[in-house]
C-alpha positions in Angstrom: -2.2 34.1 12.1 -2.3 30.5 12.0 0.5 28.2 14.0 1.4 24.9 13.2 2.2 22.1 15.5 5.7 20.8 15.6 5.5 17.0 15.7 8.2 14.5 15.8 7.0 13.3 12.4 6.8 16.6 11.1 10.9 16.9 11.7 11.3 13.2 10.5 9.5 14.4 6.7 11.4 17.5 7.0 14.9 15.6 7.1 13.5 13.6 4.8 12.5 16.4 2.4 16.2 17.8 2.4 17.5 14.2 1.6 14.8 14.0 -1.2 16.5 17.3 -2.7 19.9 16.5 -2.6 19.6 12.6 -3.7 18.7 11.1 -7.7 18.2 7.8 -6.1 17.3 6.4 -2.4 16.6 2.7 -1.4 14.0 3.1 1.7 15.9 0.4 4.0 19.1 2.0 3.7 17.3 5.8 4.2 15.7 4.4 7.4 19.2 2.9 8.6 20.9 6.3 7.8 18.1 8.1 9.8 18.2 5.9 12.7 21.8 6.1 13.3 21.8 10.0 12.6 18.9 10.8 14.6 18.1 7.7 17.0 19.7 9.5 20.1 17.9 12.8 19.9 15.0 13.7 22.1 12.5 14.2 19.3 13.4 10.6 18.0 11.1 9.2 21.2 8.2 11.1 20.4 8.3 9.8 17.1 8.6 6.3 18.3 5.5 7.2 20.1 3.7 8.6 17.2 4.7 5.8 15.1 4.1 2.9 17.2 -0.2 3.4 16.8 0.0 3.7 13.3 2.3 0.9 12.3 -0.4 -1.3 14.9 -3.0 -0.3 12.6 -0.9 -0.9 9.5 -0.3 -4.7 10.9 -4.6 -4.8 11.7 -5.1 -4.0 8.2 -2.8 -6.1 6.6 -4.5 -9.2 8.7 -7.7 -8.2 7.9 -7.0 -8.6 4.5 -5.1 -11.8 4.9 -7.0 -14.9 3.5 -6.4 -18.0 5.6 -3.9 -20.4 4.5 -5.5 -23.0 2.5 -2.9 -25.5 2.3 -0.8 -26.7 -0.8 -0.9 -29.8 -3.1 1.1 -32.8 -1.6 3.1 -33.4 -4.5 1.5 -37.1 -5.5 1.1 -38.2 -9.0 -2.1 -40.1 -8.0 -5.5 -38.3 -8.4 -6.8 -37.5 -5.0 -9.9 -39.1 -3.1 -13.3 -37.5 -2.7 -12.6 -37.4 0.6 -9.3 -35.5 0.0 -11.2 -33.1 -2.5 -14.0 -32.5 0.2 -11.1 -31.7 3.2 -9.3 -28.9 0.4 -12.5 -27.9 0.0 -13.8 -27.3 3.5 -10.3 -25.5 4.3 -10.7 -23.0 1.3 -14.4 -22.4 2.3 -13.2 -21.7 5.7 -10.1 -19.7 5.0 -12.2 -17.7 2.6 -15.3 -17.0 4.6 -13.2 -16.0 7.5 -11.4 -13.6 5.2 -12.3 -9.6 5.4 -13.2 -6.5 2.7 -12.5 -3.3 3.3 -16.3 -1.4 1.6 -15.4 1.5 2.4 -15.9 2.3 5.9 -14.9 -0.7 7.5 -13.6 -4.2 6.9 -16.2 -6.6 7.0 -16.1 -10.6 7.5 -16.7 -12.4 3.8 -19.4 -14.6 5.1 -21.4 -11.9 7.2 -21.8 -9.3 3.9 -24.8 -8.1 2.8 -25.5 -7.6 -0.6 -24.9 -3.3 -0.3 -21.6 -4.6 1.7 -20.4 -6.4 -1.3 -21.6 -3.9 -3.8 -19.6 -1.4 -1.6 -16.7 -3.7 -1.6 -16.9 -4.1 -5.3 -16.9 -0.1 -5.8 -13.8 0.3 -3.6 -12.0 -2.4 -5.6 -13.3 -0.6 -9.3 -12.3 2.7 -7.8 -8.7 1.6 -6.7 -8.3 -0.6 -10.3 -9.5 2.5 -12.0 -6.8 4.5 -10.3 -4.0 2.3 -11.0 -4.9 2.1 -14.7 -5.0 5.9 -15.3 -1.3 6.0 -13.5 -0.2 3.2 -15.8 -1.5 4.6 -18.9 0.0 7.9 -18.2 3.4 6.2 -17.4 3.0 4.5 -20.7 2.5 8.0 -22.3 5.5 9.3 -20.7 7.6 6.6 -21.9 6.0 7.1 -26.0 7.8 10.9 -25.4 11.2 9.7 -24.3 14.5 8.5 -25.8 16.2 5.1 -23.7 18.2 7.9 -22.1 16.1 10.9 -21.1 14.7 11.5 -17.6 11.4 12.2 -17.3 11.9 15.9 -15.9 13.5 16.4 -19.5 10.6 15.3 -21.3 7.2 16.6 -18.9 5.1 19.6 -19.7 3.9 21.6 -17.4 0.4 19.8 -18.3 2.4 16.3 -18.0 3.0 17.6 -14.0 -0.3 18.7 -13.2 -1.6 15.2 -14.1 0.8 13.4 -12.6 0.2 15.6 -9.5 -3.6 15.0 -9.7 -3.0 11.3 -10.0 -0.6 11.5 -7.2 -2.4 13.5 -4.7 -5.6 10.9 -5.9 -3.3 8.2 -4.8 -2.7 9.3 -1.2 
């Protein structure tokens, strides 16, 4: 028989799970608040500070890998700017750009050090996530044909409307 490990996080998404059940509506900030004053005290509530801790670090790496350097803005000025001015916007949007990462896949690589398969890769993972998001929207959009201005969406699904959204959700994560 099989045991599974206990985790910190584990409790937090099984608190979470009961709130889920018992809620129609939740607002994330206000659910975190709720936890952290309920739970904040309790011995588990380190280890999950722990646990936590690495991932949102990586979540803030990722989010700055994809971060383009600022370009600048437009001054404002009704008068046409120099070629000197256009050459200096220039240079900083060639820099900000070519210092910018894509994620192909397996790793985020720099804009101006991809190779050809790099950007190819790039461009798949892009397609792929595109793709994704249009499937969801188009089945939302088919949802929405089935339904009244008032009826909930667990009124109006099919079993085959559930698996699909399933699929798509479990695609999504």
């Amino acid at each position: 028989m099989e045991t599974q490990t206990v985790t910190s996080l584990s409790i937090l998404k099984a608190k979470i799970k009961d709130i889920r059940s018992d809620r129609e509506s939740i607002r994330a900030p206000q659910l975190t608040k709720e936890l952290i004053d309920a739970y904040g005290q309790e011995p588990w509530f380190d280890g999950l500070r722990d646990e936590l801790l690495t991932r949102a670090i990586y979540d803030v790496v990722v989010i700055e890998l994809n971060r383009k350097q600022s370009i600048g803005t437009v001054d404002g000025r009704v008068k046409a700017p120099t070629a000197e001015q256009i050459a200096e916007r220039y240079e900083r949007l060639r820099i900000g750009v070519m210092s910018g990462f894509e994620w192909t896949g397996s790793e985020h690589r720099k804009i101006s050090l991809m190779t050809k398969a790099d950007i190819i890769a790039a461009a798949q993972q892009r397609e792929a996530r595109g793709m994704h998001n249009l499937e969801l929207s188009k089945f939302w959009y088919a949802m929405a044909q089935k339904m009244n201005d008032i009826e909930a969406f667990s009124s109006v699904a099919s079993s085959t409307d559930i698996e699909t959204l399933s699929e798509l959700i479990r695609r999504d994560n």
